[in-house]
MOPAC internal coordinates of N, CA, C and O (Angstrom, degrees):
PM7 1SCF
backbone

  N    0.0000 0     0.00 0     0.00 0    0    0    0
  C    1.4416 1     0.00 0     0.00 0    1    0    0
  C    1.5175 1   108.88 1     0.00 0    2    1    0
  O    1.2310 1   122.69 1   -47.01 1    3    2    1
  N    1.4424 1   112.45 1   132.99 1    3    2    1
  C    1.5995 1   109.08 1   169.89 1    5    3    2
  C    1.2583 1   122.37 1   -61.38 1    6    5    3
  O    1.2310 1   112.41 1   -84.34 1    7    6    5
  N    1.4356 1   131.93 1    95.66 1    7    6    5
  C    1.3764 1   122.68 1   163.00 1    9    7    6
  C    1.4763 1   130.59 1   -26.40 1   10    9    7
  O    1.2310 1   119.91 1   150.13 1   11   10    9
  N    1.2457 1   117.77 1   -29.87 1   11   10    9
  C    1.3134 1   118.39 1  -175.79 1   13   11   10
  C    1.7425 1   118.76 1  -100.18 1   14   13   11
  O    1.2310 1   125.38 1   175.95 1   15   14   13
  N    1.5068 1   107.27 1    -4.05 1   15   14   13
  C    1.2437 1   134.07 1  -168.36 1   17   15   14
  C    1.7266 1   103.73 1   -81.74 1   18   17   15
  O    1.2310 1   125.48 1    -8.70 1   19   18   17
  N    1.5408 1   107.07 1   171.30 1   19   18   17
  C    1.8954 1   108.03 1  -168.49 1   21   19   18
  C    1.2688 1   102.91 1   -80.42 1   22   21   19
  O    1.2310 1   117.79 1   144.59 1   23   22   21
  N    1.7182 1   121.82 1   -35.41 1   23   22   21
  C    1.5272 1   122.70 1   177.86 1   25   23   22
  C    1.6313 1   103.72 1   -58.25 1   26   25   23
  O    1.2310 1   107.67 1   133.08 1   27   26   25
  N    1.2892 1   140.61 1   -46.92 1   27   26   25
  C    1.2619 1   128.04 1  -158.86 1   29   27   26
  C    2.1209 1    82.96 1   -80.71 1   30   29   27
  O    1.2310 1   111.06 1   138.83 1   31   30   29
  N    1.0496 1   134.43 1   -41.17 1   31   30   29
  C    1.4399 1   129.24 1  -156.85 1   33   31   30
  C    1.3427 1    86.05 1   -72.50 1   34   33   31
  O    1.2310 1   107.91 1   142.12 1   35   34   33
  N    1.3328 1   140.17 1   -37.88 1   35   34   33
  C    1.6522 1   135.22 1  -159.59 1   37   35   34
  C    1.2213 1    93.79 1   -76.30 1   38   37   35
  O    1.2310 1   115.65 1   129.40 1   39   38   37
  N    1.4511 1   125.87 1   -50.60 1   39   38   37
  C    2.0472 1   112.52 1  -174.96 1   41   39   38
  C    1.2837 1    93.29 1   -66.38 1   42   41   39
  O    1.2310 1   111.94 1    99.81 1   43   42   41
  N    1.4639 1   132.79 1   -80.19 1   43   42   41
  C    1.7147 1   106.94 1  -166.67 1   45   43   42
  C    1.6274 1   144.28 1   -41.67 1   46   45   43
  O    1.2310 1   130.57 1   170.76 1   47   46   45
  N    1.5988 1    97.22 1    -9.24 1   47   46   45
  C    1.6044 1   112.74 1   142.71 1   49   47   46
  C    1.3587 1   133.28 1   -74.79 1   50   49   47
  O    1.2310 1   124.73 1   121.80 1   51   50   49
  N    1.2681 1   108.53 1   -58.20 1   51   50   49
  C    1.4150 1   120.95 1   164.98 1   53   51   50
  C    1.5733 1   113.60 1   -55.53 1   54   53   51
  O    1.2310 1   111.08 1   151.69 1   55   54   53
  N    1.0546 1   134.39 1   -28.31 1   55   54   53
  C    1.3571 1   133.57 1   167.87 1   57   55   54
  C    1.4727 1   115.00 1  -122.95 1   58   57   55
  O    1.2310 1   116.80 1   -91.32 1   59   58   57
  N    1.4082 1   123.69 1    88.68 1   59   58   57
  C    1.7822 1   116.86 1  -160.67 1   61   59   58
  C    1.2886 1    97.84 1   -94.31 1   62   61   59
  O    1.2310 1   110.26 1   169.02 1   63   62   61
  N    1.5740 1   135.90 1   -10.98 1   63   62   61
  C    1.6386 1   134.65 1   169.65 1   65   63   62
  C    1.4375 1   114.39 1   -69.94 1   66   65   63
  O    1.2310 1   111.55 1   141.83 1   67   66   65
  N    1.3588 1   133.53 1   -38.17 1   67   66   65
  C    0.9518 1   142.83 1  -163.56 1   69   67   66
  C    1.5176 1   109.97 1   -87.80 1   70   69   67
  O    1.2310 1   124.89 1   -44.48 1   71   70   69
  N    1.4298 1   108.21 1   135.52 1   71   70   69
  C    1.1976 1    93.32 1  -163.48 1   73   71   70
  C    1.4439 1   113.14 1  -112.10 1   74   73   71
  O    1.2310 1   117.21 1    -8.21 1   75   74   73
  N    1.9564 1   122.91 1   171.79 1   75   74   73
  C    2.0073 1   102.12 1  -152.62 1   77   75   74
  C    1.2710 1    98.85 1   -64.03 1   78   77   75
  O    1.2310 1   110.02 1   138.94 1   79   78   77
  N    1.4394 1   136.34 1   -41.06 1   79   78   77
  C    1.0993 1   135.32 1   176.72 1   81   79   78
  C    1.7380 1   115.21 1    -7.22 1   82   81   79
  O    1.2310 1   126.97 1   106.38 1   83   82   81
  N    1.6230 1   104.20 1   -73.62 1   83   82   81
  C    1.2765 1   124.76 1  -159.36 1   85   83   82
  C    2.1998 1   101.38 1   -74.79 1   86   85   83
  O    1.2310 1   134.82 1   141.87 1   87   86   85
  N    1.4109 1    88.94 1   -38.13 1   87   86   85
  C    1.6862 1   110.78 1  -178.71 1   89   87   86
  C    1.8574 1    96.60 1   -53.84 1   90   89   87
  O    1.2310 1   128.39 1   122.23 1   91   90   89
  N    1.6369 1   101.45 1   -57.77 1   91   90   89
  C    1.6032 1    93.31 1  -175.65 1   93   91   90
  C    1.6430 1   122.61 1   -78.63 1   94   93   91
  O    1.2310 1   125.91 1   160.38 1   95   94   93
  N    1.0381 1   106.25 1   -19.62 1   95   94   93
  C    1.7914 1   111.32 1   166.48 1   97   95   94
  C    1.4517 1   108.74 1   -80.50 1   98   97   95
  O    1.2310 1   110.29 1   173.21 1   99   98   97
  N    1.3176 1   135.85 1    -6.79 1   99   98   97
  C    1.2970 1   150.18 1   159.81 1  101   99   98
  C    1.3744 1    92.38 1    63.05 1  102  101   99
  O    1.2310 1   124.34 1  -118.28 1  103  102  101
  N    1.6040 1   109.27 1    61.72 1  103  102  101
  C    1.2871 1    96.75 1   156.82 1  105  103  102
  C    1.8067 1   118.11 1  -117.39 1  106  105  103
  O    1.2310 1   130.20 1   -54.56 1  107  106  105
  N    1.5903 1    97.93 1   125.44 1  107  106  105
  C    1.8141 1   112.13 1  -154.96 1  109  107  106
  C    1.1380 1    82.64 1  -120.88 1  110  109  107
  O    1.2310 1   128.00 1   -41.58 1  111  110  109
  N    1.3163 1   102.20 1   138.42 1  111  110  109
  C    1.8655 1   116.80 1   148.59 1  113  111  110
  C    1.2040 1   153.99 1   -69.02 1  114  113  111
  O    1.2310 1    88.12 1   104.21 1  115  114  113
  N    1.4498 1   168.90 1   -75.79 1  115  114  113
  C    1.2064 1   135.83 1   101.42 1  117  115  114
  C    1.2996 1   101.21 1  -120.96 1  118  117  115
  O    1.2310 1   106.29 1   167.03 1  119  118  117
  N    1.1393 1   143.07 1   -12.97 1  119  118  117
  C    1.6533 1   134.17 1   149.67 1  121  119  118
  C    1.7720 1   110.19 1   -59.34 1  122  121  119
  O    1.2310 1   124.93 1   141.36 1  123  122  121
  N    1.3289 1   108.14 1   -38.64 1  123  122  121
  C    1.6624 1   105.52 1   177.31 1  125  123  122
  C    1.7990 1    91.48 1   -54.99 1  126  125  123
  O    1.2310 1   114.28 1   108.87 1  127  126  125
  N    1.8497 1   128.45 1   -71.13 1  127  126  125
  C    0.9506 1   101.76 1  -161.24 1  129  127  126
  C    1.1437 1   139.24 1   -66.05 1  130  129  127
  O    1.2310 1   128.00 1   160.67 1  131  130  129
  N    1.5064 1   102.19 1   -19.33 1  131  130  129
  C    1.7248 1   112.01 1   172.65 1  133  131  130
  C    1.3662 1   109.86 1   -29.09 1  134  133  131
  O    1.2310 1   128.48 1   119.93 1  135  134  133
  N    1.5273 1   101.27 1   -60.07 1  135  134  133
  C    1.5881 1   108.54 1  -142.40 1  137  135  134
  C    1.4780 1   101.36 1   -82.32 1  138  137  135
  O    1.2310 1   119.66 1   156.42 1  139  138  137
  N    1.7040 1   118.26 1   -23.58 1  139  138  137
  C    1.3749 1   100.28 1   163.47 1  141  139  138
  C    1.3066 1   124.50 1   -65.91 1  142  141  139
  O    1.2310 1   118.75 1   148.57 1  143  142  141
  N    1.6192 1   119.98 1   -31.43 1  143  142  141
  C    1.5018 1   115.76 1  -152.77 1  145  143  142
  C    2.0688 1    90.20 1   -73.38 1  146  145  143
  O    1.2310 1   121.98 1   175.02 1  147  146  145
  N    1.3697 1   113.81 1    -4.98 1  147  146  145
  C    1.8257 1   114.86 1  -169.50 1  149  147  146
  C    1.5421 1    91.05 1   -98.90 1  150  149  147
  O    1.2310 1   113.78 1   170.82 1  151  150  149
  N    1.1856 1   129.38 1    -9.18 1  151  150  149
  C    1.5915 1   127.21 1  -165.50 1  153  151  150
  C    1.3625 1   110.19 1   -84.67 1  154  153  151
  O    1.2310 1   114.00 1  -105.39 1  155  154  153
  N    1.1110 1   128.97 1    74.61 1  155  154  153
  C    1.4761 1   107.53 1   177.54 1  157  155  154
  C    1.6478 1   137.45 1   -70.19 1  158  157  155
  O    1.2310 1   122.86 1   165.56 1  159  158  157
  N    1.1216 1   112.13 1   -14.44 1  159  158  157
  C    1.2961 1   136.39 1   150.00 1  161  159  158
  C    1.7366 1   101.52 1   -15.40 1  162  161  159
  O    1.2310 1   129.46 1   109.99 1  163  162  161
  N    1.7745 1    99.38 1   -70.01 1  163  162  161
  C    1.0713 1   130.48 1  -163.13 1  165  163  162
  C    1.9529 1   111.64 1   -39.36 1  166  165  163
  O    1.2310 1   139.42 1   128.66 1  167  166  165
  N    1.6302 1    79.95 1   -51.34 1  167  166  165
  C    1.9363 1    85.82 1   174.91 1  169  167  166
  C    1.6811 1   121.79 1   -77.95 1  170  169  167
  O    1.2310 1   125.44 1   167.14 1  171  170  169
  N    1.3211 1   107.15 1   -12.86 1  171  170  169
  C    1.7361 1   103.04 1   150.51 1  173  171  170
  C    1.5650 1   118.51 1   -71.30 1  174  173  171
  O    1.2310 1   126.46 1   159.76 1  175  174  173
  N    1.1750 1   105.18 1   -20.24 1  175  174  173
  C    1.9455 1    79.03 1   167.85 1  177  175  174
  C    1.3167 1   138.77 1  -129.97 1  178  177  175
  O    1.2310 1   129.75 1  -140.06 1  179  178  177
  N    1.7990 1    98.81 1    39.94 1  179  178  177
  C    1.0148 1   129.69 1   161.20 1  181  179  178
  C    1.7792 1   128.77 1   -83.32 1  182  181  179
  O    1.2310 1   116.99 1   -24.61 1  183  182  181
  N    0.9473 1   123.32 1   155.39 1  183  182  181
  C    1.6509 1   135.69 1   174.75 1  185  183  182
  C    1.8361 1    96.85 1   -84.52 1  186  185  183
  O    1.2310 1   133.50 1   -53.85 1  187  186  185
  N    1.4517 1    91.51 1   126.15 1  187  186  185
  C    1.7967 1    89.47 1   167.78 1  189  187  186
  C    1.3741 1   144.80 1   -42.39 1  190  189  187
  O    1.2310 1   130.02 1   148.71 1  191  190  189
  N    1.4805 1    98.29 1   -31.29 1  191  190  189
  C    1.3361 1   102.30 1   147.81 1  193  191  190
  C    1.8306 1   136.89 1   -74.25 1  194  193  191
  O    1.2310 1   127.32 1   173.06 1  195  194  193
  N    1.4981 1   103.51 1    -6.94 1  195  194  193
  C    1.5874 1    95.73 1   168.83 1  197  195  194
  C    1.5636 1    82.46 1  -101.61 1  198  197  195
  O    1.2310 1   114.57 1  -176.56 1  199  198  197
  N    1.0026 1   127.89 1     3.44 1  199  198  197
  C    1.9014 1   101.43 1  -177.55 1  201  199  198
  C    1.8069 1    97.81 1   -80.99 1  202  201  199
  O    1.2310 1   124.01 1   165.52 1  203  202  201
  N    1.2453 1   109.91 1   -14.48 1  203  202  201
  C    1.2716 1    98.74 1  -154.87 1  205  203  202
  C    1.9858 1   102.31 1  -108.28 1  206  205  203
  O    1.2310 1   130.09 1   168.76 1  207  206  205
  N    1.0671 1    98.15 1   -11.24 1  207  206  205
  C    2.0084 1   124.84 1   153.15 1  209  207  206
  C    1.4349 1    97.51 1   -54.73 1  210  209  207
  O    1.2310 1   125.38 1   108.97 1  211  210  209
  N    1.3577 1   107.26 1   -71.03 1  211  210  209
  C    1.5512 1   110.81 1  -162.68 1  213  211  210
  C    1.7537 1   129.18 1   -55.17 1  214  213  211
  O    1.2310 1   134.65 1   151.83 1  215  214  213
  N    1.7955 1    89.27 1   -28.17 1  215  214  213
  C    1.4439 1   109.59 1  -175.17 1  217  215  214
  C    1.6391 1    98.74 1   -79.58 1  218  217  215
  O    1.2310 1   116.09 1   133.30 1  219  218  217
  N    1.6166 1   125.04 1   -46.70 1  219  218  217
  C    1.2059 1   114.71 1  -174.68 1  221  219  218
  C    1.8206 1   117.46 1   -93.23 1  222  221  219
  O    1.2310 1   128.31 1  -155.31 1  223  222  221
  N    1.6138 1   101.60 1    24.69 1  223  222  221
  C    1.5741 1   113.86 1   161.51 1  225  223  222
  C    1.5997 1    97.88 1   -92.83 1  226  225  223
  O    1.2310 1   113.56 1   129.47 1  227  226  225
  N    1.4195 1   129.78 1   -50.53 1  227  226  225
  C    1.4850 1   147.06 1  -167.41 1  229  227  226
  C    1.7738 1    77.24 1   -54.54 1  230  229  227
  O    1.2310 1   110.61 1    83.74 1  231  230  229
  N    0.9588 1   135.26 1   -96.26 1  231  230  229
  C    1.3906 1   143.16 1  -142.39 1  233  231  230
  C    1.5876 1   119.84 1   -59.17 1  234  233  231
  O    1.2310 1   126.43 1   144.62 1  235  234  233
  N    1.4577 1   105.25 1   -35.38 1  235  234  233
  C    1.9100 1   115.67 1   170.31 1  237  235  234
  C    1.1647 1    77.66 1   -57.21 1  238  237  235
  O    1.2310 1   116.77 1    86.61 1  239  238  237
  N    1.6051 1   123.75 1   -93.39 1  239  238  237
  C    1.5763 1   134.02 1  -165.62 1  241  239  238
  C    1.2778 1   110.69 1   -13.08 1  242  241  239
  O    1.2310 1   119.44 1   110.39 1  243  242  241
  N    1.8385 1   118.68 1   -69.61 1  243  242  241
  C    2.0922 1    94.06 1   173.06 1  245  243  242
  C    0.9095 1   139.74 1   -64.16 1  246  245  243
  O    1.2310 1   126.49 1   154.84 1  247  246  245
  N    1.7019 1   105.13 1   -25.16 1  247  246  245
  C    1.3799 1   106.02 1   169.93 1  249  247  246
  C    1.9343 1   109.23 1   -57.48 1  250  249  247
  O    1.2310 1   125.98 1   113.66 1  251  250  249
  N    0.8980 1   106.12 1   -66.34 1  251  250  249
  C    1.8744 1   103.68 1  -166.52 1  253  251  250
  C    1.5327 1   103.88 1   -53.23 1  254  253  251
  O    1.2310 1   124.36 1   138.90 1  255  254  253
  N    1.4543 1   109.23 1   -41.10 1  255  254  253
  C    1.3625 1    89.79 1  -157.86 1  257  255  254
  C    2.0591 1   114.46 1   -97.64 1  258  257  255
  O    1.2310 1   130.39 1   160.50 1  259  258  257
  N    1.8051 1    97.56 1   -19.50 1  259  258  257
  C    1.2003 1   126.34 1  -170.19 1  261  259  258
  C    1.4325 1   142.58 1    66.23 1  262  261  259
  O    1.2310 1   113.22 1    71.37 1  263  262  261
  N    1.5105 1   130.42 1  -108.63 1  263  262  261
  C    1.7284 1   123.36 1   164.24 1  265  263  262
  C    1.5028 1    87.18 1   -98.83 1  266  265  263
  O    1.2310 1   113.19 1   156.20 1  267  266  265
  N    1.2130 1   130.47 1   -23.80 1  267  266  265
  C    1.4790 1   131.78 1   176.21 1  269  267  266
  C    1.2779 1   106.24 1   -37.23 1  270  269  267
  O    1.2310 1    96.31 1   146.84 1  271  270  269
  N    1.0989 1   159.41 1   -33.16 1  271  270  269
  C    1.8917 1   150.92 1  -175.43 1  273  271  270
  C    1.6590 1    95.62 1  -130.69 1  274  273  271
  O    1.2310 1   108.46 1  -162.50 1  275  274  273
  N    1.1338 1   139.18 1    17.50 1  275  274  273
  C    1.6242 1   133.82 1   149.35 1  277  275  274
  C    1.2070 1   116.14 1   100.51 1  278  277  275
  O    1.2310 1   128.99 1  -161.64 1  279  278  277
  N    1.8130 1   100.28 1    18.36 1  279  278  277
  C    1.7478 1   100.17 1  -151.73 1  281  279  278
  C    1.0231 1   107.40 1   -87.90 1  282  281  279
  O    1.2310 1   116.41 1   -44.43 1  283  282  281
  N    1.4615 1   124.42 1   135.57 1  283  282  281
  C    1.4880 1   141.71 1  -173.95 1  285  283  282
  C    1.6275 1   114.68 1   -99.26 1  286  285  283
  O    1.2310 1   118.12 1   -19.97 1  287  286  285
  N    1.2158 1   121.18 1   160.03 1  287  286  285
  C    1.5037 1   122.72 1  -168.08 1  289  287  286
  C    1.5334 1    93.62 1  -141.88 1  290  289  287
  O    1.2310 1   128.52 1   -71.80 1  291  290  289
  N    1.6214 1   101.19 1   108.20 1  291  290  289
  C    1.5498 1   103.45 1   177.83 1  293  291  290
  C    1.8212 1   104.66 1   -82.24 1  294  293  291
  O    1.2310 1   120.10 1   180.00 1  295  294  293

């Protein structure tokens, strides 16, 4: 992810406790990812290539985990 880019500036808004440290080693919790993979916001201020990261995180995720944790597939 570009550090200097709107997707890395949108999580350090969206998450103002966390600090870049943890933001750029991308280390999220599983309520942090929930709430991004529901954010759509989130995929406007990404680069097409993280849109397309994000889509094949959404899809491992149903596959492993399934309707079992609520997970939706936009």
């Amino acid at each position: 992810m570009d550090y200097n880019g709107s997707g890395f500036m949108y999580l350090t808004h969206k998450f103002p406790r966390m600090s870049d440290a943890k933001i750029k080693d991308r280390v999220f919790l599983g309520p942090q990812i929930r709430e991004l993979k529901q954010d759509v916001k989130f995929e406007d201020h990404v680069s097409e290539v993280e849109k397309s990261s994000v889509e094949i995180i959404k899809i491992c995720h149903y596959k492993f985990f399934g309707k079992s944790r609520g997970t939706k597939l936009s």
